[in-house]
DSSP file (Angstrom, degrees, kcal/mol; ACC not computed):
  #  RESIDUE AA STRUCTURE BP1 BP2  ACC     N-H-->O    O-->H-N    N-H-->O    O-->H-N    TCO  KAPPA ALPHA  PHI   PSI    X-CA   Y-CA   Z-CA
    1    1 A X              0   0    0      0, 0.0     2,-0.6     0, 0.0     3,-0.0   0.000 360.0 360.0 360.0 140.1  224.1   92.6  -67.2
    2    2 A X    >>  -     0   0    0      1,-0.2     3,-1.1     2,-0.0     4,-0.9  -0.460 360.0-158.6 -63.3 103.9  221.7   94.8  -68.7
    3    3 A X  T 34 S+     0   0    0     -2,-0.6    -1,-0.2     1,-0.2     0, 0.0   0.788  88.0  77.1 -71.3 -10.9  218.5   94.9  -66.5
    4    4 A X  T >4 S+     0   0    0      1,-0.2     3,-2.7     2,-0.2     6,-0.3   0.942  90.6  68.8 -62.5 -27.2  216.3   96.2  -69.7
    5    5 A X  T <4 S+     0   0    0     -3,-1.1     2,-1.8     1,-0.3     5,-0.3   0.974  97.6  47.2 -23.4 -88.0  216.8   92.2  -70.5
    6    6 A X  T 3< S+     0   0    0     -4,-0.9     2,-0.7     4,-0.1    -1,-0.3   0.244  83.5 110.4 -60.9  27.2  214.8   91.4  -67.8
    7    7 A X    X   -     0   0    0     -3,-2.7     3,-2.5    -2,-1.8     4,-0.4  -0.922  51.9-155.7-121.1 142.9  211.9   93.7  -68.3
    8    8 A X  G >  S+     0   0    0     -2,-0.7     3,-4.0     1,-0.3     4,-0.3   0.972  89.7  55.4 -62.7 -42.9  208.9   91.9  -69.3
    9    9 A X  G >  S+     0   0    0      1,-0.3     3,-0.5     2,-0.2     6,-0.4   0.600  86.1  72.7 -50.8 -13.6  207.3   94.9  -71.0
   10   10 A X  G X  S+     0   0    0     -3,-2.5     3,-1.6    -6,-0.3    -1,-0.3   0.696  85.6  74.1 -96.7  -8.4  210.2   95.6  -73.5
   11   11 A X  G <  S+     0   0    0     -3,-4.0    42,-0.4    -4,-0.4    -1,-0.3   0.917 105.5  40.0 -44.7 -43.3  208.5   92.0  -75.3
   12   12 A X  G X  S-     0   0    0     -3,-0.5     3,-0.6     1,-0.4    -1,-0.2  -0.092 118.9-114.0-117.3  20.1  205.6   94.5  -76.5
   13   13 A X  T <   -     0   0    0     -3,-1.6    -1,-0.4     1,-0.2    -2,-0.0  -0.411  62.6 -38.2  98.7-168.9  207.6   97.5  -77.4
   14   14 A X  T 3  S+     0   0    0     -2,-0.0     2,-0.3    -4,-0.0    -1,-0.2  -0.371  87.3 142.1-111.7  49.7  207.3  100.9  -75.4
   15   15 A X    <   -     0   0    0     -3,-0.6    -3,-0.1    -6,-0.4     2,-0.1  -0.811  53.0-120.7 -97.9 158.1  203.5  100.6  -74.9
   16   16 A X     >  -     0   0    0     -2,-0.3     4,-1.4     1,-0.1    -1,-0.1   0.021  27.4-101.9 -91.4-175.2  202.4  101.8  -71.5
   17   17 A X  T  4 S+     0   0    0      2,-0.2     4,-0.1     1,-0.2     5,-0.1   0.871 121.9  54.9 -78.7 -36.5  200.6   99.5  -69.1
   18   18 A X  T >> S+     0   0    0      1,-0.2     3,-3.3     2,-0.2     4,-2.5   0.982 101.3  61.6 -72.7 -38.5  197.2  100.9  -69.8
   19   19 A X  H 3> S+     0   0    0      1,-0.3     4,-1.5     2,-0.2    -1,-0.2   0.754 106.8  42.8 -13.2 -61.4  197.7  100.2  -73.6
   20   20 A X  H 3< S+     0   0    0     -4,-1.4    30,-1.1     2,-0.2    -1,-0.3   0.129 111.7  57.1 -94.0  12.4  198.1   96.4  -73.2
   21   21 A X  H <> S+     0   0    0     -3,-3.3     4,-1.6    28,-0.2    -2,-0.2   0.593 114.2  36.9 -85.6 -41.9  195.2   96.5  -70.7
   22   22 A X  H  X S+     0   0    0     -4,-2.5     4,-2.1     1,-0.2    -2,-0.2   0.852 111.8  55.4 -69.4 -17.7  192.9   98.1  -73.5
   23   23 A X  H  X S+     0   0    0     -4,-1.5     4,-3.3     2,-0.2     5,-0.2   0.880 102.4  61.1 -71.1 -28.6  194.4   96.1  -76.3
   24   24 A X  H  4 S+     0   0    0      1,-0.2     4,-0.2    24,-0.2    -1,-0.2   0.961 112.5  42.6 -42.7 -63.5  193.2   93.0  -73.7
   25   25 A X  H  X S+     0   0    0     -4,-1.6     4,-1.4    23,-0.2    -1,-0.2   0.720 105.1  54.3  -8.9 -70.6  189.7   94.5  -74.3
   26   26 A X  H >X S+     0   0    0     -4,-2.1     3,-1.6     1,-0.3     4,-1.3   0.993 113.6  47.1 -69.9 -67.3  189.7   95.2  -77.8
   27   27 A X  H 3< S+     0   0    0     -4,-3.3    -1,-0.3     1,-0.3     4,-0.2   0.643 107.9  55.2 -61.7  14.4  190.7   91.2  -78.5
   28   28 A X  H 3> S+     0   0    0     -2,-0.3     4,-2.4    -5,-0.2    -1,-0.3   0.888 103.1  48.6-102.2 -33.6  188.4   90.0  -76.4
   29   29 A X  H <X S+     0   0    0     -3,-1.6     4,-0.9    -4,-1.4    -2,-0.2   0.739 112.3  53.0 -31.3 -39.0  185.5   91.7  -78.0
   30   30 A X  H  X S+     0   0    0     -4,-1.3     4,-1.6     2,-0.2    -1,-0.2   0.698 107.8  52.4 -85.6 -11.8  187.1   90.2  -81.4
   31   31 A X  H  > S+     0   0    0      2,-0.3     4,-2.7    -3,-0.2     5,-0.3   0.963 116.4  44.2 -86.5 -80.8  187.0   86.5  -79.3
   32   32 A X  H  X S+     0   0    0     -4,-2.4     4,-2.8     1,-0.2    -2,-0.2   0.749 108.7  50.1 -28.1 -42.9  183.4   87.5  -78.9
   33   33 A X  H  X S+     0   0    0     -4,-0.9     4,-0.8     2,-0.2     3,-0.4   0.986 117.7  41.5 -72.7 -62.6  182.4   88.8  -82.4
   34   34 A X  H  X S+     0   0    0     -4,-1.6     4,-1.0     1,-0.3     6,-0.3   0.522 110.4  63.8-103.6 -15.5  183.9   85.5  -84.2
   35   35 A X  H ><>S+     0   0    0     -4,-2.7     5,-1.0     2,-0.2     3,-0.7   0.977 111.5  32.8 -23.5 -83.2  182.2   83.5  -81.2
   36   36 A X  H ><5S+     0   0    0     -4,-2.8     3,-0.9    -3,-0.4    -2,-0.3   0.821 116.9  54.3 -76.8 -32.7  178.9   84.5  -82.2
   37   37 A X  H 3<5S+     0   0    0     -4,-0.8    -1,-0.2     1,-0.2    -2,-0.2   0.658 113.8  43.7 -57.2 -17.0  179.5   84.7  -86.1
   38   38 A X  T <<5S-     0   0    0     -4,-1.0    -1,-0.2    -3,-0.7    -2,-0.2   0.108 115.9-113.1-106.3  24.8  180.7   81.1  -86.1
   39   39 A X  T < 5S+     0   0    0     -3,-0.9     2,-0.3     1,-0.2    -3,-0.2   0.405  70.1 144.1  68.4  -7.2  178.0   79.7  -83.7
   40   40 A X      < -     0   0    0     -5,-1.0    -2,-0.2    -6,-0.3    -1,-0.2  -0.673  58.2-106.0-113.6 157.4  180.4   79.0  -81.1
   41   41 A X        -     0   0    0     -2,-0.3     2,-0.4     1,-0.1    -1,-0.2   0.416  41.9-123.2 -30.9 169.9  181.0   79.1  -77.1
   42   42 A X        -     0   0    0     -7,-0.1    -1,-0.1    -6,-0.0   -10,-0.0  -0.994  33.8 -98.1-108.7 137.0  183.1   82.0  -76.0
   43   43 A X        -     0   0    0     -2,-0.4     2,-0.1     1,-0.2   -11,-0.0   0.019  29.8-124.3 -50.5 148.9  186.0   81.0  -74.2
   44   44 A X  S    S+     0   0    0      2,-0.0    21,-1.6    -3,-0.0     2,-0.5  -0.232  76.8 111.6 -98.5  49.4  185.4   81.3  -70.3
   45   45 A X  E     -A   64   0A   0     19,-0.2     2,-0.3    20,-0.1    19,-0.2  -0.857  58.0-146.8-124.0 124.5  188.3   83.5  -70.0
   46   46 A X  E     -A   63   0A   0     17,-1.4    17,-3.3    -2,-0.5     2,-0.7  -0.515  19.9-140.1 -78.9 138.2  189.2   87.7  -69.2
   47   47 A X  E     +A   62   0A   0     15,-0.3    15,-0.2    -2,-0.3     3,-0.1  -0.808  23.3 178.4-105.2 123.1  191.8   89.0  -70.8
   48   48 A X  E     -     0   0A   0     13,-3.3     2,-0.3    -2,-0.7   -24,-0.2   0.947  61.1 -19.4 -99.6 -45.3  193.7   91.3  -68.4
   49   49 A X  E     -     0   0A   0     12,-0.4    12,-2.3   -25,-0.1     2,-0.6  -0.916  57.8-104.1 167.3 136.0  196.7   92.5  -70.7
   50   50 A X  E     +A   60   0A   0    -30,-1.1    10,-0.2    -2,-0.3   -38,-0.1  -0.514  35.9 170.4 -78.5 110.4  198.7   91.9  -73.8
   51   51 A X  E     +     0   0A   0      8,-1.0     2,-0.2    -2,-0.6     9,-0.2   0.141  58.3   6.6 -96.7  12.3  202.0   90.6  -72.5
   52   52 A X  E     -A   59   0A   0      7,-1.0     7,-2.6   -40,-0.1     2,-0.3  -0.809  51.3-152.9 175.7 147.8  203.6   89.5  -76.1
   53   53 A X  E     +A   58   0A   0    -42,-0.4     5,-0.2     5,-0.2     2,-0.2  -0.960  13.8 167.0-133.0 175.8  203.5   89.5  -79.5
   54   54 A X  E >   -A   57   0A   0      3,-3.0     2,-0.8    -2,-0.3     3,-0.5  -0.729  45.2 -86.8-125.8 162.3  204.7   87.3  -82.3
   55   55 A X  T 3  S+     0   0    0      1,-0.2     3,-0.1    -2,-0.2    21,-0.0  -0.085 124.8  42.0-116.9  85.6  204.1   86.9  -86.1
   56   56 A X  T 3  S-     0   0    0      1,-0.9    21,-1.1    -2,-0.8    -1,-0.2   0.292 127.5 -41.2-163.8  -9.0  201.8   85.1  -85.9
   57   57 A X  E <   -AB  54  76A   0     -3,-0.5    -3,-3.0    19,-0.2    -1,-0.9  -0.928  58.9 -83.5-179.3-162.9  199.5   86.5  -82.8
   58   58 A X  E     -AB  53  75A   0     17,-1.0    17,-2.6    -2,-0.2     2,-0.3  -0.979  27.4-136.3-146.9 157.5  199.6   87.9  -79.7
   59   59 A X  E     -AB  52  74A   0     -7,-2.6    -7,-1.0    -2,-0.3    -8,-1.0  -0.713  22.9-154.2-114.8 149.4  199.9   86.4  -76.4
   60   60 A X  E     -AB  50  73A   0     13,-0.6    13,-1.2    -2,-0.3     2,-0.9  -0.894  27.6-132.9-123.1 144.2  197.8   87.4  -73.0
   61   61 A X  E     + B   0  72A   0    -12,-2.3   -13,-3.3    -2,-0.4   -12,-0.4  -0.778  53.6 156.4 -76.6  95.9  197.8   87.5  -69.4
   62   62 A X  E     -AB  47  71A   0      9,-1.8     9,-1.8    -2,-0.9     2,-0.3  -0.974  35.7-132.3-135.7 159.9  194.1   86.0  -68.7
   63   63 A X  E     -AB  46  70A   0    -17,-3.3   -17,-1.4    -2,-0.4     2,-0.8  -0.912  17.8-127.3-124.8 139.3  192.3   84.3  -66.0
   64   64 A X  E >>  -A   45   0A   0      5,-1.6     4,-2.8    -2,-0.3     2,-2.2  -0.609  19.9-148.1 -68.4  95.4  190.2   81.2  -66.4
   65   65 A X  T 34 S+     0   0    0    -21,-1.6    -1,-0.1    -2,-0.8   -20,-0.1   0.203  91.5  54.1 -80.7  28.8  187.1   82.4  -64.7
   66   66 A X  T 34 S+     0   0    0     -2,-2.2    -1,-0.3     3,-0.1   -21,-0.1   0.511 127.2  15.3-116.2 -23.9  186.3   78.8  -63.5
   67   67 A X  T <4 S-     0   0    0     -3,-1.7    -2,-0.2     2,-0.2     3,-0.1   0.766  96.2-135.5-100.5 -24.7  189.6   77.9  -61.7
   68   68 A X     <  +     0   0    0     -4,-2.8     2,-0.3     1,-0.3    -3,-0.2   0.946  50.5 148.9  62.0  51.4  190.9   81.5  -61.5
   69   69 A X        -     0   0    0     -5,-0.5    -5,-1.6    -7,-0.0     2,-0.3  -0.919  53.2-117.7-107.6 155.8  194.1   80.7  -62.5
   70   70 A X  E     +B   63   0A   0     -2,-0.3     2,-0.3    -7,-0.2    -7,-0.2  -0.513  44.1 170.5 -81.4 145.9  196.1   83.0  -64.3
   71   71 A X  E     -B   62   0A   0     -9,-1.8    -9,-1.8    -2,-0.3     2,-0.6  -0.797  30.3-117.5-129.8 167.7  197.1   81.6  -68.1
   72   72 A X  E     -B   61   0A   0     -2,-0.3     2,-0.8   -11,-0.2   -11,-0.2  -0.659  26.0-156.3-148.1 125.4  198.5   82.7  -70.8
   73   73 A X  E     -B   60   0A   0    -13,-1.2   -13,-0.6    -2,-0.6     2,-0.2  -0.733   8.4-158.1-108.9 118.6  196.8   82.8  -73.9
   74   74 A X  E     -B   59   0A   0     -2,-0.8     2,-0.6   -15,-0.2   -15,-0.2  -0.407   5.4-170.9 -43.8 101.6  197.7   82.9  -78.1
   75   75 A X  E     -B   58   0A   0    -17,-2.6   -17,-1.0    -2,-0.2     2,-0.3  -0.893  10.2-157.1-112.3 135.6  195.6   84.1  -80.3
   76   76 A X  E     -B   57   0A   0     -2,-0.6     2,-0.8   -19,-0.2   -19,-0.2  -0.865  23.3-120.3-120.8 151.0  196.7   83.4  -83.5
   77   77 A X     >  +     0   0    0    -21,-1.1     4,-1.4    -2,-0.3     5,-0.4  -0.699  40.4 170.8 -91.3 108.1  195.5   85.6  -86.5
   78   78 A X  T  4  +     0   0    0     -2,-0.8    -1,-0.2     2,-0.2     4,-0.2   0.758  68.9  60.2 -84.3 -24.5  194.0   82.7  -88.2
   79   79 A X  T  > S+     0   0    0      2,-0.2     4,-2.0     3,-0.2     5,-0.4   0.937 115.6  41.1 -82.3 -53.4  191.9   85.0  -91.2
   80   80 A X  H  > S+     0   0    0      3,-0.2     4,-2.4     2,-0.2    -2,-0.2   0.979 109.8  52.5 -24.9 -70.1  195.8   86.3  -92.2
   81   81 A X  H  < S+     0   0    0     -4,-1.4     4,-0.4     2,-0.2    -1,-0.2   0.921 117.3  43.5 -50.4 -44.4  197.3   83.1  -91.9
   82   82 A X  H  4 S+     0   0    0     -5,-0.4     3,-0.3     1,-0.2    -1,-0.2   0.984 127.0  16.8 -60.8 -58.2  194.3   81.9  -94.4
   83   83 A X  H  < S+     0   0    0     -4,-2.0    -2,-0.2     1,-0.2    -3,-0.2   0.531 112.7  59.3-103.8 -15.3  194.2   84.6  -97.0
   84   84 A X  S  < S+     0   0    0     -4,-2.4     2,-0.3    -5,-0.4    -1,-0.2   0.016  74.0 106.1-125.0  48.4  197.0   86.6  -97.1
   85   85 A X  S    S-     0   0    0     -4,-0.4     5,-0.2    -3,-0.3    -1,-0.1  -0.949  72.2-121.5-129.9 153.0  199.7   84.5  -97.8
   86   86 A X    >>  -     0   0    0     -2,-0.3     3,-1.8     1,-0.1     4,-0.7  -0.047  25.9-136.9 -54.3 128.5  201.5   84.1 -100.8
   87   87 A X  T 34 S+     0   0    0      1,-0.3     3,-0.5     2,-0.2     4,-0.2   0.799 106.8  66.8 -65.6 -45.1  201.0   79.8 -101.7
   88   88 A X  T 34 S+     0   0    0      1,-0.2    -1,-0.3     2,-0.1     3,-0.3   0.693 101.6  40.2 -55.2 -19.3  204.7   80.2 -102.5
   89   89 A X  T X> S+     0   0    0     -3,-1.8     3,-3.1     1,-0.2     4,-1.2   0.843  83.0 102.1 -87.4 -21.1  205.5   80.8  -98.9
   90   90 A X  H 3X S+     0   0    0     -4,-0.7     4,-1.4    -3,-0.5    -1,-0.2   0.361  78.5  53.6 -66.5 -14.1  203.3   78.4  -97.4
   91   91 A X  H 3> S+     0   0    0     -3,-0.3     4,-0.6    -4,-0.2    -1,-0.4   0.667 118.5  38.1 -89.7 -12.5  206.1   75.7  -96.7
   92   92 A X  H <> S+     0   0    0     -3,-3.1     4,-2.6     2,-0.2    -2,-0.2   0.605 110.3  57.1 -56.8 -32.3  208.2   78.5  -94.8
   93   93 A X  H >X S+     0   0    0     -4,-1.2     3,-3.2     2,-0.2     4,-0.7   0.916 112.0  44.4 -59.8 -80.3  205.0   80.1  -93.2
   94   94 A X  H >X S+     0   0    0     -4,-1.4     4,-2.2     1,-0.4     3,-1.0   0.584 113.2  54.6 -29.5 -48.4  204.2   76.1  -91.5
   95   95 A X  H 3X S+     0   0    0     -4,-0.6     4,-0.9     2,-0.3    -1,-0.4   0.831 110.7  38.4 -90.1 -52.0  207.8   76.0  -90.7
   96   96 A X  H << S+     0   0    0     -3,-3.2    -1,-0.3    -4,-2.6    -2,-0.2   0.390 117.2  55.5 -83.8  18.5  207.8   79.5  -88.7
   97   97 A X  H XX S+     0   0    0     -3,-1.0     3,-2.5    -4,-0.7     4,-1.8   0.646 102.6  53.0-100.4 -47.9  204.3   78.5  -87.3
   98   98 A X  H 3< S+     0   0    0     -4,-2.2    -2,-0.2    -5,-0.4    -3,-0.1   0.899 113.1  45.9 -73.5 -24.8  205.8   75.3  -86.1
   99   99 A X  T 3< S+     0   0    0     -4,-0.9    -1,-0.3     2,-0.2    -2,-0.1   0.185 106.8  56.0 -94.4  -1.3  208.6   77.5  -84.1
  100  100 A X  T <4        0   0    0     -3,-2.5    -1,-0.2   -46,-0.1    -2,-0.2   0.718 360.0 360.0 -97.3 -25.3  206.3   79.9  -82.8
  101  101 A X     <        0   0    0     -4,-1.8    -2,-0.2     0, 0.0    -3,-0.1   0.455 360.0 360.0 -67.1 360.0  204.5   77.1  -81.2
């Protein structure tokens, strides 16, 4: 069997380790920004590093900084998902939304 199978990293392409630790960063800053433009809490979590994506977000290694468990969390691009797609797709989009979930 092909051990590249079994490496976690080849889900996110041939970005390097520190990559998916700054991309952790950057979205958590964007968590923040839409936090405080929509009046609401920030999630109590750090985002250590992007361990997947999809199309429809991307998924994270992060720890819940009240239980300190490690989780893993989706962020789905929800301002795409609104406005840029085509009304014609929108019963296929729901339908590969329901299958990423």
């Amino acid at each position: 069997m092909n051990s590249n199978h079994l490496d976690p990293f080849s889900a996110v392409g041939a970005g390097t380790k520190q990559k998916q630790i700054q991309d952790a960063k950057d979205m958590y800053q964007v968590v923040v920004d839409r936090a405080a433009r929509t009046n609401t809490a920030v999630p109590d979590y750090e985002f250590l590093e992007l361990i997947g994506k999809g199309s429809f977000g991307r998924v994270y290694k992060c720890k819940n900084n009240a239980t300190q468990d490690l989780v893993a969390v989706k962020i789905i691009d929800v301002d795409d998902l609104d406005y840029k797609l085509d009304l014609d797709q929108k019963d296929e989009a729901i339908e590969d939304f329901r299958k990423e979930v």
